[in-house]
VMD Tcl script that builds the backbone (N, CA, C; Angstrom):
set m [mol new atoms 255]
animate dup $m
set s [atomselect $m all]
$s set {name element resname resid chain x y z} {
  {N N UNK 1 A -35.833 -49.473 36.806}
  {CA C UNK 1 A -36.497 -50.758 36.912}
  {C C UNK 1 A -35.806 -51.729 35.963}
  {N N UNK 2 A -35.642 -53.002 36.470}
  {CA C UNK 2 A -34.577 -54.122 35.563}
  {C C UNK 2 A -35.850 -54.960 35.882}
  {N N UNK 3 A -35.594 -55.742 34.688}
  {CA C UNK 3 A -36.113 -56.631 34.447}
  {C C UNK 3 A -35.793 -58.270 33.619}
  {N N UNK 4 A -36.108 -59.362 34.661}
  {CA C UNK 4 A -35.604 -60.628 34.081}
  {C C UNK 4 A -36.686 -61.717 33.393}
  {N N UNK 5 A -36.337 -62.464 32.307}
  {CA C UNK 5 A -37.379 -62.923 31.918}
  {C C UNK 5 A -37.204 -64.225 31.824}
  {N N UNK 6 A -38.306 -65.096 32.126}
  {CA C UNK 6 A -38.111 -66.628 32.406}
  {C C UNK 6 A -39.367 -67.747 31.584}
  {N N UNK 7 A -38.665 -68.621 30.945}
  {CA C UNK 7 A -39.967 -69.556 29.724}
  {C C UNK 7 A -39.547 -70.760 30.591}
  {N N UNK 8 A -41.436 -70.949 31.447}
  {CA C UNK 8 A -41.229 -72.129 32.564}
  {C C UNK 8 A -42.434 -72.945 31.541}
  {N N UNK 9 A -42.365 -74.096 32.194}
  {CA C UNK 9 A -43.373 -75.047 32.065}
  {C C UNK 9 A -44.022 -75.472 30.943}
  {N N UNK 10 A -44.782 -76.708 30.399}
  {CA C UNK 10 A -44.797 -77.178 29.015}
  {C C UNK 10 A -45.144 -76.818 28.265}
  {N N UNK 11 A -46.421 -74.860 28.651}
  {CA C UNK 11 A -46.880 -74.469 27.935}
  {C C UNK 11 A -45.861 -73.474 27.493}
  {N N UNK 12 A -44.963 -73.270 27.969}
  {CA C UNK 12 A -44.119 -72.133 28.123}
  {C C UNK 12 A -44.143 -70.668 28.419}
  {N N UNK 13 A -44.822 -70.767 29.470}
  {CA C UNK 13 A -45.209 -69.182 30.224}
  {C C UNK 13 A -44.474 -68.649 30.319}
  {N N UNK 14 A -44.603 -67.416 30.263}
  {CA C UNK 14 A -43.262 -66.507 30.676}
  {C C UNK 14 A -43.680 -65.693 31.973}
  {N N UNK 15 A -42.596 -65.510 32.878}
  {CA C UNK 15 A -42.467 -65.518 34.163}
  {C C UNK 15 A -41.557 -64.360 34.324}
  {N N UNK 16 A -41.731 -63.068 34.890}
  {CA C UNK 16 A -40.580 -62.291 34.770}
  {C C UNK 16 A -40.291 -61.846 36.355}
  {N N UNK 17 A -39.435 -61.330 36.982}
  {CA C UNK 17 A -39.108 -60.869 37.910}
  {C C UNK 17 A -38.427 -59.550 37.411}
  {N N UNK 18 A -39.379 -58.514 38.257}
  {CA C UNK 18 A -38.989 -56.826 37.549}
  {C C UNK 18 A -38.300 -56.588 39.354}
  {N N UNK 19 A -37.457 -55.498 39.492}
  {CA C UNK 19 A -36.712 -55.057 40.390}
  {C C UNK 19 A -36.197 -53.676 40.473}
  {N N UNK 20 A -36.507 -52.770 41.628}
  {CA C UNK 20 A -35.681 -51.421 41.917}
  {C C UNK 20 A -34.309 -51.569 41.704}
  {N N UNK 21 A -32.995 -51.236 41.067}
  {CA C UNK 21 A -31.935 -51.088 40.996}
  {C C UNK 21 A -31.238 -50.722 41.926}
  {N N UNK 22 A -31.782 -49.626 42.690}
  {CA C UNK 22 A -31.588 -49.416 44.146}
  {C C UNK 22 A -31.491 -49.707 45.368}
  {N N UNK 23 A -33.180 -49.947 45.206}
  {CA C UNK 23 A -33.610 -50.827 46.805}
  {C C UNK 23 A -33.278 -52.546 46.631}
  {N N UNK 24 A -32.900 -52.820 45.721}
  {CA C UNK 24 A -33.244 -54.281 45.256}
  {C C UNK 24 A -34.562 -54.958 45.950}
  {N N UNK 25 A -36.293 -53.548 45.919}
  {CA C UNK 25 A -37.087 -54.729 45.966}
  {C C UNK 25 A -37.422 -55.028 45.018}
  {N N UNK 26 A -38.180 -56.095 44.580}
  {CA C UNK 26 A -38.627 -57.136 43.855}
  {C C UNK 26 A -39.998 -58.053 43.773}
  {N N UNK 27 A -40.468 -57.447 42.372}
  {CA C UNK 27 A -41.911 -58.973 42.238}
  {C C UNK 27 A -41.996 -59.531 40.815}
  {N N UNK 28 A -42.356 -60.900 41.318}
  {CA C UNK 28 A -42.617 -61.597 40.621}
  {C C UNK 28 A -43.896 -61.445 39.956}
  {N N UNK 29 A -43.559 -61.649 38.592}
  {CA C UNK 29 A -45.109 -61.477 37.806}
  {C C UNK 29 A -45.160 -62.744 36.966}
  {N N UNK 30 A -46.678 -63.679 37.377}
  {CA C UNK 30 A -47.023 -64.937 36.648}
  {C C UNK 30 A -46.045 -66.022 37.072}
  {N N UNK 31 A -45.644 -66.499 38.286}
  {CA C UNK 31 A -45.019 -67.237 38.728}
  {C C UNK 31 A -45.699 -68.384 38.150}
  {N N UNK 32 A -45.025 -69.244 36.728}
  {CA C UNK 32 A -45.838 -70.429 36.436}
  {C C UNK 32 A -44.529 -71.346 36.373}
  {N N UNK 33 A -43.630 -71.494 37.460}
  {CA C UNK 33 A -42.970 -72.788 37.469}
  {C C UNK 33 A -43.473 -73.825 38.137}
  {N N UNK 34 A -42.945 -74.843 37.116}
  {CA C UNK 34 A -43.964 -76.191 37.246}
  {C C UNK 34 A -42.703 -77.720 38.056}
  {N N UNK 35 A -41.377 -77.256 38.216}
  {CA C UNK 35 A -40.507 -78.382 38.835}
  {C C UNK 35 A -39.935 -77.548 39.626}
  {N N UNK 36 A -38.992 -78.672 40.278}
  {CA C UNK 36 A -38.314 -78.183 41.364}
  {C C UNK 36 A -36.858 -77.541 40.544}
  {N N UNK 37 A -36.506 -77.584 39.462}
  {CA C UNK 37 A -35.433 -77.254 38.425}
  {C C UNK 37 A -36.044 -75.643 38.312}
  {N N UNK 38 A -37.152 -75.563 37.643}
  {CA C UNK 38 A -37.867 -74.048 37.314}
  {C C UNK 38 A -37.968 -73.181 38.774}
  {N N UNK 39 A -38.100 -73.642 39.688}
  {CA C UNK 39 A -38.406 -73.324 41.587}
  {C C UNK 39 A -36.707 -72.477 41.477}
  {N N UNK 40 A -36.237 -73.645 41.412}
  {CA C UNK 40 A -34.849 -73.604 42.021}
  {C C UNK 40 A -34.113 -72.276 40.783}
  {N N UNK 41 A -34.212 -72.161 39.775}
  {CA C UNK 41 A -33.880 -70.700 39.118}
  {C C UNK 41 A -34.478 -69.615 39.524}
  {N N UNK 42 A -35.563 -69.530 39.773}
  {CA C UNK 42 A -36.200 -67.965 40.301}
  {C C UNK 42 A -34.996 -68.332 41.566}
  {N N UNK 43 A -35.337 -69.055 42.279}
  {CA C UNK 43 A -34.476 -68.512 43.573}
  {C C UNK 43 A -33.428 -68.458 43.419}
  {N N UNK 44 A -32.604 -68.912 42.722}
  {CA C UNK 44 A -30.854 -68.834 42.417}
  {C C UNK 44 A -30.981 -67.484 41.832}
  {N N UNK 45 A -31.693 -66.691 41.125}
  {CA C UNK 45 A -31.842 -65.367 40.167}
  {C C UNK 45 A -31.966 -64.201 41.359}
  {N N UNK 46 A -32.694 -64.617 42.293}
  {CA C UNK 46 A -32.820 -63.651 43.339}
  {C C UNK 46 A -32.009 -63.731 44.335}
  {N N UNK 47 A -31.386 -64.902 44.387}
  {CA C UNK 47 A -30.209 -64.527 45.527}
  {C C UNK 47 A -28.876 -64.487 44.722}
  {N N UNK 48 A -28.963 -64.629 43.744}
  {CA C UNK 48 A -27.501 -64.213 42.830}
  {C C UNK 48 A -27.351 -62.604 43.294}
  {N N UNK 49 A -28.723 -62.332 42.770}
  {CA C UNK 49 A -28.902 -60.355 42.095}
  {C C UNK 49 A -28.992 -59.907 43.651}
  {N N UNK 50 A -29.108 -60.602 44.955}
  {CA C UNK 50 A -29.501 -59.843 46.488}
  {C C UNK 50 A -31.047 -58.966 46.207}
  {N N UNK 51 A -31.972 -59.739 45.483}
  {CA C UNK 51 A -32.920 -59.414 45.653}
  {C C UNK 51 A -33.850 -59.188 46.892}
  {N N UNK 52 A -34.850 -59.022 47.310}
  {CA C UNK 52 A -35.921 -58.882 48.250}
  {C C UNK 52 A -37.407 -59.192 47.631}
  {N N UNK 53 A -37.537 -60.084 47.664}
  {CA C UNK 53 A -39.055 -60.542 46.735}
  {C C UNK 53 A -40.042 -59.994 47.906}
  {N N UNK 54 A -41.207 -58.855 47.069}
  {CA C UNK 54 A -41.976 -58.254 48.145}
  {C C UNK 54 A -43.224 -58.529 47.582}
  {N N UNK 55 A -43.767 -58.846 46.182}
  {CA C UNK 55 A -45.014 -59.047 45.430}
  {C C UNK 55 A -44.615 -60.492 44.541}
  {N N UNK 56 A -45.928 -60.682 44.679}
  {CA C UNK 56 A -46.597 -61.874 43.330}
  {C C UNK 56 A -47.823 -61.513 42.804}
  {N N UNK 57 A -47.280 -60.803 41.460}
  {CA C UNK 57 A -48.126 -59.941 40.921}
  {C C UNK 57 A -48.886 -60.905 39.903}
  {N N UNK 58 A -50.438 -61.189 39.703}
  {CA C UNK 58 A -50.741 -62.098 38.459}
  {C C UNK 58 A -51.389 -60.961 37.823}
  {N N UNK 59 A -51.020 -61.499 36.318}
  {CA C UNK 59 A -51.862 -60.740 35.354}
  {C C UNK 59 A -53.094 -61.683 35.264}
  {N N UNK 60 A -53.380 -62.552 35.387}
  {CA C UNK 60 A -54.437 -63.792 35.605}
  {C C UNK 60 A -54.199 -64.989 35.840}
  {N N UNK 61 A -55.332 -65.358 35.884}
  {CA C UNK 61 A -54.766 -66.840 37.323}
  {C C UNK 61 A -55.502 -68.192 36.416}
  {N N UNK 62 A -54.760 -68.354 35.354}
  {CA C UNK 62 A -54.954 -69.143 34.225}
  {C C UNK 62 A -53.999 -70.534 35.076}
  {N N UNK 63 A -54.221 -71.643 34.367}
  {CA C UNK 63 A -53.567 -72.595 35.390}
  {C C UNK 63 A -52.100 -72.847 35.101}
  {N N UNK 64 A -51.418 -72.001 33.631}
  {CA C UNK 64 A -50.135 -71.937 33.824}
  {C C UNK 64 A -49.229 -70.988 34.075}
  {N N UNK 65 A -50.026 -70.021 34.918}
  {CA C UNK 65 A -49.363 -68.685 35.290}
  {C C UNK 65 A -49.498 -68.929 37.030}
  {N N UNK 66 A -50.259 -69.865 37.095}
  {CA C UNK 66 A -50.205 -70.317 38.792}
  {C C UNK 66 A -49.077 -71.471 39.653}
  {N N UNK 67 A -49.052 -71.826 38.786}
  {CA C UNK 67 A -48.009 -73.309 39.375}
  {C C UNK 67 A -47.183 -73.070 40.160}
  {N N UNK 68 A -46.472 -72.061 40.116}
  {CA C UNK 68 A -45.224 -71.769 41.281}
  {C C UNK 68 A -45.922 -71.024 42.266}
  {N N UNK 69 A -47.280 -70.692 42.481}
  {CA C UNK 69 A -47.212 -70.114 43.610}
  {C C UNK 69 A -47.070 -70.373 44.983}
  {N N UNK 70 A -47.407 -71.475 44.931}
  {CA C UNK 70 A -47.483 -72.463 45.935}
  {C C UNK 70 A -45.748 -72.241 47.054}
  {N N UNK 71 A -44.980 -72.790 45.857}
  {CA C UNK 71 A -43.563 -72.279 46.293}
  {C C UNK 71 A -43.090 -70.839 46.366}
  {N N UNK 72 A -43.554 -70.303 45.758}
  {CA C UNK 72 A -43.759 -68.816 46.140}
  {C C UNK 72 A -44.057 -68.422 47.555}
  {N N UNK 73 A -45.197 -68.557 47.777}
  {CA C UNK 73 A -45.980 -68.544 49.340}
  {C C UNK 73 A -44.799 -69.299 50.009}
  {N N UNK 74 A -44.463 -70.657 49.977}
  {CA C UNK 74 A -44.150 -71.451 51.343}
  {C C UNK 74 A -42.527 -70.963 51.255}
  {N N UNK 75 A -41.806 -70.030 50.650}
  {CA C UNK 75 A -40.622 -69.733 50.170}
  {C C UNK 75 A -40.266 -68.692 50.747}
  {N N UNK 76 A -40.960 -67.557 50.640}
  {CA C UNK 76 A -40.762 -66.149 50.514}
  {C C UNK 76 A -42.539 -65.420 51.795}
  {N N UNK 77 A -43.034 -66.389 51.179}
  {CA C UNK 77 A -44.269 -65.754 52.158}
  {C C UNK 77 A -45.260 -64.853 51.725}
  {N N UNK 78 A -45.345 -64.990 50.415}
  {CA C UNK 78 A -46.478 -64.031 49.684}
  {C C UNK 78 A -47.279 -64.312 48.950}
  {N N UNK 79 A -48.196 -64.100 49.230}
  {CA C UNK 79 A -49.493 -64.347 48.695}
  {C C UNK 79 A -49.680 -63.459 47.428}
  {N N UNK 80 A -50.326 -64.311 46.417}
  {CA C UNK 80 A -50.778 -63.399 45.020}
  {C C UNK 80 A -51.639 -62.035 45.139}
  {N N UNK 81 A -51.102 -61.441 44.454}
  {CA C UNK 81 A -52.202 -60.337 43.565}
  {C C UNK 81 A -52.577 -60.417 42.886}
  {N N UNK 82 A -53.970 -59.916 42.701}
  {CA C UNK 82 A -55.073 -60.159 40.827}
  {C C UNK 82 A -55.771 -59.369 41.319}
  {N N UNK 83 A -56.354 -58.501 40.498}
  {CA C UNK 83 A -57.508 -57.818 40.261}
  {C C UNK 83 A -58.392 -58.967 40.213}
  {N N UNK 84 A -59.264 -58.639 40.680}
  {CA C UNK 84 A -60.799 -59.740 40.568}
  {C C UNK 84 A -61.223 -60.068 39.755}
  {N N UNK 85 A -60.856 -58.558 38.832}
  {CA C UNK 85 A -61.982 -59.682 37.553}
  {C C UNK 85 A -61.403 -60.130 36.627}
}
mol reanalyze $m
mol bondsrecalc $m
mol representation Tube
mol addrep $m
């Protein structure tokens, strides 16, 4: 398992994308990019590495660990994960 780490947005969240070495699949955990500059690195990071983004994993859905999901979803096509509570 590899793992990349990313400080988005004014609060400065950190955003990581973990990955099989193998399969190159791939999820995103705490997608909190907040521009189209922060957007545009996750995706340059995953098509540099020939990733496969298969999860959007939240550890919680605080409002600066959410911001990129949006582009997440309309990007890649995946909807978040959270435990409920």
């Amino acid at each position: 398992m590899l793992t990349k780490a990313f400080t988005f947005n004014p609060v400065g969240e950190n955003t990581y994308i973990i990955w099989d070495e193998e399969t190159l699949e791939a999820a995103i955990i705490d997608a909190g990019m907040s521009n189209n500059r922060e957007n545009d690195a996750v995706s340059e990071f995953i098509d540099r590495e020939n990733l496969h983004l298969k999860y959007a994993l939240q550890t919680h859905m605080h409002f600066d660990h959410i911001w990129g999901l949006s582009f997440i979803q309309e990007k890649y096509g995946l909807k978040p994960l959270c435990h409920k509570a």
